[in-house]
N, C-alpha and C positions, 0 to 999 in steps of 0.2 A: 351704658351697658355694664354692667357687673361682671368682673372676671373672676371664674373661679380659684380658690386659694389652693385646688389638688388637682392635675393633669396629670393623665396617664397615657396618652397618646396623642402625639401632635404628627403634623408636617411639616420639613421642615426644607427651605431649598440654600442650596450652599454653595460658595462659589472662590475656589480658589483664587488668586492676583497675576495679573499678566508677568511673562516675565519682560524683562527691559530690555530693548535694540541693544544690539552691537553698534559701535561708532565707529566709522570709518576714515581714519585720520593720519594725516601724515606730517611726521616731526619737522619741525620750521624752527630755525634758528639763525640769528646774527653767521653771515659766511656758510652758513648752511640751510637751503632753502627746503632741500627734500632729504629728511637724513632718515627716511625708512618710515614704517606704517606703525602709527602706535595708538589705535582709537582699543580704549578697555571694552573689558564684556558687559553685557546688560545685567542684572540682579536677579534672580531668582524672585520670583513672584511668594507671596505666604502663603503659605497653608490652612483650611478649614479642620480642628485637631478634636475631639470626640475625647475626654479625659473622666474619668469616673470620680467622684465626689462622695465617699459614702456619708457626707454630712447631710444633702440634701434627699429629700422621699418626693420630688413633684417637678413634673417638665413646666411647669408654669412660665418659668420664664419665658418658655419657646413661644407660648400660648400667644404673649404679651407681642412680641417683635419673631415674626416667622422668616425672614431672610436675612442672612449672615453671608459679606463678601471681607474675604483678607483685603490686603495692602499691593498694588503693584510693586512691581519691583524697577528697581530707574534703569535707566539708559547709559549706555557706560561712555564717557567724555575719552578726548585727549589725554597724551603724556600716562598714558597705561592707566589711567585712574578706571576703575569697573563700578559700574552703579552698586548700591546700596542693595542689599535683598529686603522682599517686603515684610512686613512681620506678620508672623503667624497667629490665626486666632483662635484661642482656648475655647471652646463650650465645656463647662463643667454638666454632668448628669448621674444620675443617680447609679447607685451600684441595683444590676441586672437589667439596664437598657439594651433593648433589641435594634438594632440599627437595617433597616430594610431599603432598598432600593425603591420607590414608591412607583415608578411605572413597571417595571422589568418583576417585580415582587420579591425578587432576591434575597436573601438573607446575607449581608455584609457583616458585619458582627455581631455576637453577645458577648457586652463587656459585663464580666464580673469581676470584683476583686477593685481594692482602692488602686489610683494609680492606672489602670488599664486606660490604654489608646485606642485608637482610631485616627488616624490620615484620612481623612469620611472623602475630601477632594484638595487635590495636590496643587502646587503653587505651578505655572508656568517655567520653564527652565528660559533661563537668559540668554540673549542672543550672543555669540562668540562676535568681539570687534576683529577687526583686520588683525592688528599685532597676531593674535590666534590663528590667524588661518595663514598668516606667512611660512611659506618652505622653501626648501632649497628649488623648487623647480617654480615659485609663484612666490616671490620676491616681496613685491611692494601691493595687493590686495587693492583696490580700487573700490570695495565692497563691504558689509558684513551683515550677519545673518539678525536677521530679526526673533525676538523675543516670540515664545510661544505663548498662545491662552490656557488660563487657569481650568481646569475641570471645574466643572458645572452640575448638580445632581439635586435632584428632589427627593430625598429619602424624609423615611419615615420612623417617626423613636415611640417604642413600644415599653413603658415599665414595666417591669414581672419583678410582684416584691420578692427577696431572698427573704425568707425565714427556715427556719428548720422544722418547725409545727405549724399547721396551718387552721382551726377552728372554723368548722361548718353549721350553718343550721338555720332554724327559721327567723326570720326577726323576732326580738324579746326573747330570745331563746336563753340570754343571759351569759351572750361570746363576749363580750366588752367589758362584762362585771367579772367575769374568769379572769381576760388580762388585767386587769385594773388589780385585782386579787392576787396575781402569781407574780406579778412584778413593779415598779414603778413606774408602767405604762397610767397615763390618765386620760382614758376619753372621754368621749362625751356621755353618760349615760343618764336613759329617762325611759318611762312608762308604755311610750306607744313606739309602735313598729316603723321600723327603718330610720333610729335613730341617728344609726352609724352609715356615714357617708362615705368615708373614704378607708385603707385599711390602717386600723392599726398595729402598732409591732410594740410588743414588751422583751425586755431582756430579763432570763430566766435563770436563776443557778439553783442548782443540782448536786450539793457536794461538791464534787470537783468537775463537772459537765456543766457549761455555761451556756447555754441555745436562745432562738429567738422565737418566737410565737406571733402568727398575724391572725386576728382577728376581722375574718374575713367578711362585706357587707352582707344582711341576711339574703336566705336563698330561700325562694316560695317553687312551685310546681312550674314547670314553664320557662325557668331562669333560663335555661340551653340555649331558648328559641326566642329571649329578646325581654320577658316580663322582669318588671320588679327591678333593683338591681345589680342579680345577680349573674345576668349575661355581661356585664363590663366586668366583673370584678374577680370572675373564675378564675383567668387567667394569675391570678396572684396567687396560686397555690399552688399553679404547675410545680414548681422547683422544692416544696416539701417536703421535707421525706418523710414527713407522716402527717394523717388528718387527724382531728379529734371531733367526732362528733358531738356537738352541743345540745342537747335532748330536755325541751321543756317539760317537767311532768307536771308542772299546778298550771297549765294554760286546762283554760273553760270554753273555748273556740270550738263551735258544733264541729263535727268530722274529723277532729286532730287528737292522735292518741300519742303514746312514745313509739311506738311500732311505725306506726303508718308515716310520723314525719322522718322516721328511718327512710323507710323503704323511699320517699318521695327524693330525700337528700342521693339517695343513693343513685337511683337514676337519672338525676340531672346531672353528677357527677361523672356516668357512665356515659351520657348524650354530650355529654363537652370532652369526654375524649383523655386517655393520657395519663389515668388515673388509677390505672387499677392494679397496676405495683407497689402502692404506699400502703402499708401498715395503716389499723386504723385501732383508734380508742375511743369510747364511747362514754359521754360524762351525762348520767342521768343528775339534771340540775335541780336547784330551788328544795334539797330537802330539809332546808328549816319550814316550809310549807307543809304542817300533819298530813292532808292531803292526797300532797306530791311526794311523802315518802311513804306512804303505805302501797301508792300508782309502781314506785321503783323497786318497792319491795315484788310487786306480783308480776312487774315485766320485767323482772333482772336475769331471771332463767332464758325466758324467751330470749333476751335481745343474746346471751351468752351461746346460745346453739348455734349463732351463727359464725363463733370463731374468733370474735373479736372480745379483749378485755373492758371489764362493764364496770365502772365507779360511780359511786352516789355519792354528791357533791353537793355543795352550799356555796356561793362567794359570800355568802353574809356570816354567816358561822366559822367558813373556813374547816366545814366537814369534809374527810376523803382528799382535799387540795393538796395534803402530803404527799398520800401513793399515788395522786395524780400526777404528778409535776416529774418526780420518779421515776414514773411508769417513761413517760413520755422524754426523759434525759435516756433510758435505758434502748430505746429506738433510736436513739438523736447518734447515739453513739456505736449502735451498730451498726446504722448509714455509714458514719463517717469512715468507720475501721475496713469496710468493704469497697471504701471509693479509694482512688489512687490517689498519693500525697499532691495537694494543692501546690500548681509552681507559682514561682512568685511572678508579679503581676509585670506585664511587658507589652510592649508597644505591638497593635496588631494594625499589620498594613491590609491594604486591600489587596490580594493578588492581582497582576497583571499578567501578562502573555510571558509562557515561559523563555528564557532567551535558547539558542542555540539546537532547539530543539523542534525544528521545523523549517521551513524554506522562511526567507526573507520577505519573499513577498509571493503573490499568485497576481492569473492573469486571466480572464476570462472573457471570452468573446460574446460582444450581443451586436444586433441590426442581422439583416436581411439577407446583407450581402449585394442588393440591389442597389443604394448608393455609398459601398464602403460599410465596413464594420467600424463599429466602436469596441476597444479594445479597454478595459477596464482591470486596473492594478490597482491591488492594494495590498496593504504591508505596512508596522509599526514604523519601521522606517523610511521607504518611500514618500509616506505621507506627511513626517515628521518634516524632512527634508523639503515640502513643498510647503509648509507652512513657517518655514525659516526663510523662505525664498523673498525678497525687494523686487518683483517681475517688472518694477522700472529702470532697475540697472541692469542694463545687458551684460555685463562683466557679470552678477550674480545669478543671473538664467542661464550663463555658459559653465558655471561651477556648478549647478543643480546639474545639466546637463552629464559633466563628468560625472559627479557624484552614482545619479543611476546608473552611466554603464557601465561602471565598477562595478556595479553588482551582479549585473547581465541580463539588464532587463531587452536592452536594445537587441542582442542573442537569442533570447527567449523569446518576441513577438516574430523574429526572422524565422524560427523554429514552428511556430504555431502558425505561419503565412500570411503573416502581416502584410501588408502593401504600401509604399509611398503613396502618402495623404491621406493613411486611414486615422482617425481621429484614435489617440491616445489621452484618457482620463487616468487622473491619478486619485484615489479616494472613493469618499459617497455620495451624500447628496450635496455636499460642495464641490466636488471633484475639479481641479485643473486640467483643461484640455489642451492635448500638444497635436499641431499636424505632425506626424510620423514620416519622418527623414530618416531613412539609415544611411551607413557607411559612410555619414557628412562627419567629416572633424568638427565637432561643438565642441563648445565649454570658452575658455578665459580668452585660448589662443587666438580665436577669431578676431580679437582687436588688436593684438600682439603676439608677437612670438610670446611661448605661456610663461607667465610666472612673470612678464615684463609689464610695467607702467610708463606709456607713453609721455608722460610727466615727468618723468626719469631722465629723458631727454629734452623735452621742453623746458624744463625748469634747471636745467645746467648751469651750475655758473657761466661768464665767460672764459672765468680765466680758465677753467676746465677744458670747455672746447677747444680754445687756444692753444692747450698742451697735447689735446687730441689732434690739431693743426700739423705743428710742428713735428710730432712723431712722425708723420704719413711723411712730410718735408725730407726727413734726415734717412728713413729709411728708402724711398725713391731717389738721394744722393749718393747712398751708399750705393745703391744696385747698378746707377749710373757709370760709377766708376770702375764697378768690378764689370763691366760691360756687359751687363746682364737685362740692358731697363732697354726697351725699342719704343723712341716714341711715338712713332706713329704704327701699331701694330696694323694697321691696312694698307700701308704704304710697301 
């Protein structure tokens, strides 16, 4: 199967890299068996990165290969070593890609300008090792939190060429022999209609106004609603700041005059919407054609009532293509002087949830009532927090544990009339279910006093204990003598 060599609208699905475990490690050495918790953090997962290219005019390549996944990021070892982050991956596209959300319809970016970003889906963050999560009250970590999954997204890349002029009109109407004429644009051109396949763009100078011109594919009656086409290729002209009509006067086509393929351009222009602030210019063509200039000559008034500037022009001749070009630099640059200074071009993230500026999390009750509610929370961090969660080490289900009710969620369902064994979800439609214990001490302590690692004393030296011996020995002699020690206190 043939792939096209011009895309203008693909889908595309993209998927950030996991981030990498925490390691949960504890330092060993010659005379020192347990010298504290030193497992690194996991890496940072890559990034999916959306970067503008204004070399390239076609998403083809998307066309080619439609799913792109970054790089994991590793798992963080012993002796403080943190994994490796994944590496991030570049899509180059064209300057004026529209980036959409392809289920949700969203609009996520329009990158213009070289250089412009998109983070389209964010790398996974790394899971913190033990060393990280040691404190003064939780010592030696037995634990550590695992790597998050990368964002996942199906969006979709819409090209809207930039140009500054945009050429409308029928096929043959002679838009491709203008650019070819007014710059070193070269396309394809020939005899019969709908030469022009894709758009073309020439670069234009003007004295000291340098602008671009697309040559947009022909437009017949009906383009709006799907004929010809001129229903894909509208959209390349949204961004304009002015049209130029392209007006065949030697076409011999029964029912086409220069008027009537006006009036027809015009409302399919008005049926696609978005249009009817651009300045417009009107190039009655082909008058080296006897003809086609006596046709311009007697419809020049006409088409001039309507408000718009009217030139009769040749690309063969190169008649009028002065005060055309002109004309059309002297619009280019009154857009410009009216729009606000271009910044320069900057990395645009996707917004996410603002911080600080809302409750942490919500709580909302569903079931009957008839066997127990389900209590359902959710929150950027509550949920975060459960997907960092190891639910086979009990040491790290008792620090998730702490963690919520630092925040008060266990407060909050007691408030709302929670009950012992009502099912608590955390999330959506993965959600983690907890039977609902309050005023139970959970978290680390349940295995130890908190912050203690029972390997801490299992793994003792002897000669440790030994001098742990001895101490008990010398202060029970001391207390002996000062006759303070009774040994049989039941006696």
């Amino acid at each position: 199967m043939a792939i096209p060599s011009f895309v203008d609208r693909v889908t595309l699905r993209v998927q950030g890299g996991n981030g990498g475990h925490g390691c949960a490690s504890v330092h060993r050495e010659k005379f020192k068996p347990l010298g504290g918790p030193d497992g690194g953090n996991g890496g940072d997962g890559g990034s999916i990165v959306l970067r503008v290219d204004p070399n390239l005019t076609t998403l083809v390549e998307f066309h080619r290969q439609s799913v792109r996944r970054a790089t994991n990021g590793q798992p963080g070892r012993g002796d403080h070593q943190a994994g490796s982050r994944g590496e991030d991956v570049v899509l180059s596209v064209p300057d004026g890609t529209v980036v959409t959300d392809a289920d949700s319809g969203t609009v996520l970016a329009d990158l213009t300008g070289a250089g412009a970003e998109l983070v389209v889906a964010a790398g996974g963050k790394g899971g913190l090792g033990n060393a990280a999560l040691a404190s003064s009250s939780r010592k030696a970590p037995g634990f550590a939190l695992l790597g998050e999954e990368g964002e996942e997204l199906l969006i979709a890349l819409e090209l809207k060429v930039v140009a500054d002029v945009g050429l409308v009109g029928y096929p043959s109407a002679g838009k491709s022999s203008l650019v070819a004429a007014i710059s070193r644009a070269r396309p394809k051109i020939a005899d019969y209609p709908f030469t022009t396949l894709i758009p073309n763009l020439g670069v234009v100078v003007a004295g000291e106004t340098t602008f671009t011109v697309a040559d947009v594919p022909g437009l017949i009656e009906g383009a709006s609603e799907g004929r010809g086409l001129g229903f894909d290729f509208l959209r390349h002209i949204e961004r304009c700041a002015a049209l130029v009509h392209v007006i065949d006067t030697a076409t011999y086509l029964p029912g086409r005059d220069p008027l009537s393929d006006l009036d027809v351009i015009e409302a399919e222009l008005a049926a696609h919407g978005g249009l009817e602030d651009r300045p417009r210019l009107v190039a009655l063509n082909k008058a080296d054609v006897p003809d086609a200039a006596e046709l311009a000559e007697i419809v020049h008034a006409d088409v001039a009532a309507r408000g718009w500037p009217v030139f009769v022009v040749s690309t063969k001749s190169g008649q009028g293509l002065n005060e055309l070009i002109f004309a059309m630099a002297e619009l280019v640059s009154a857009r410009r002087a009216a729009q606000p200074a271009a910044e320069p071009a900057r990395i645009v993230l996707r917004p996410g949830p603002a911080r600080g500026t809302g409750p942490e999390f919500t709580i909302d009750r569903q079931g009957d009532g008839d066997g127990g509610f389900v209590w359902r929370v959710k929150g950027s961090k509550p949920e975060r927090w459960v997907r960092q969660t190891d639910f086979g080490n009990p040491e790290a289900v008792g620090y998730l544990a702490d963690r919520l009710n630092r925040i008060g969620i266990e407060n909050k369902l007691l408030d709302l009339g929670a009950r012992a064994g009502d099912a608590v979800a955390i999330g959506g439609e993965d959600a983690v279910v907890f039977d609902f214990a309050p005023q139970v001490d959970v978290g680390a302590e349940i295995l130890s006093r908190r912050g203690e690692d029972q390997r801490l004393e299992e793994d003792r030296p002897a000669a440790q204990r030994r001098r742990s011996k001895d101490a008990d020995y010398h202060a029970r002699r001391e207390a002996r003598e000062a006759g303070g020690w009774d040994e049989d206190p039941g006696a």
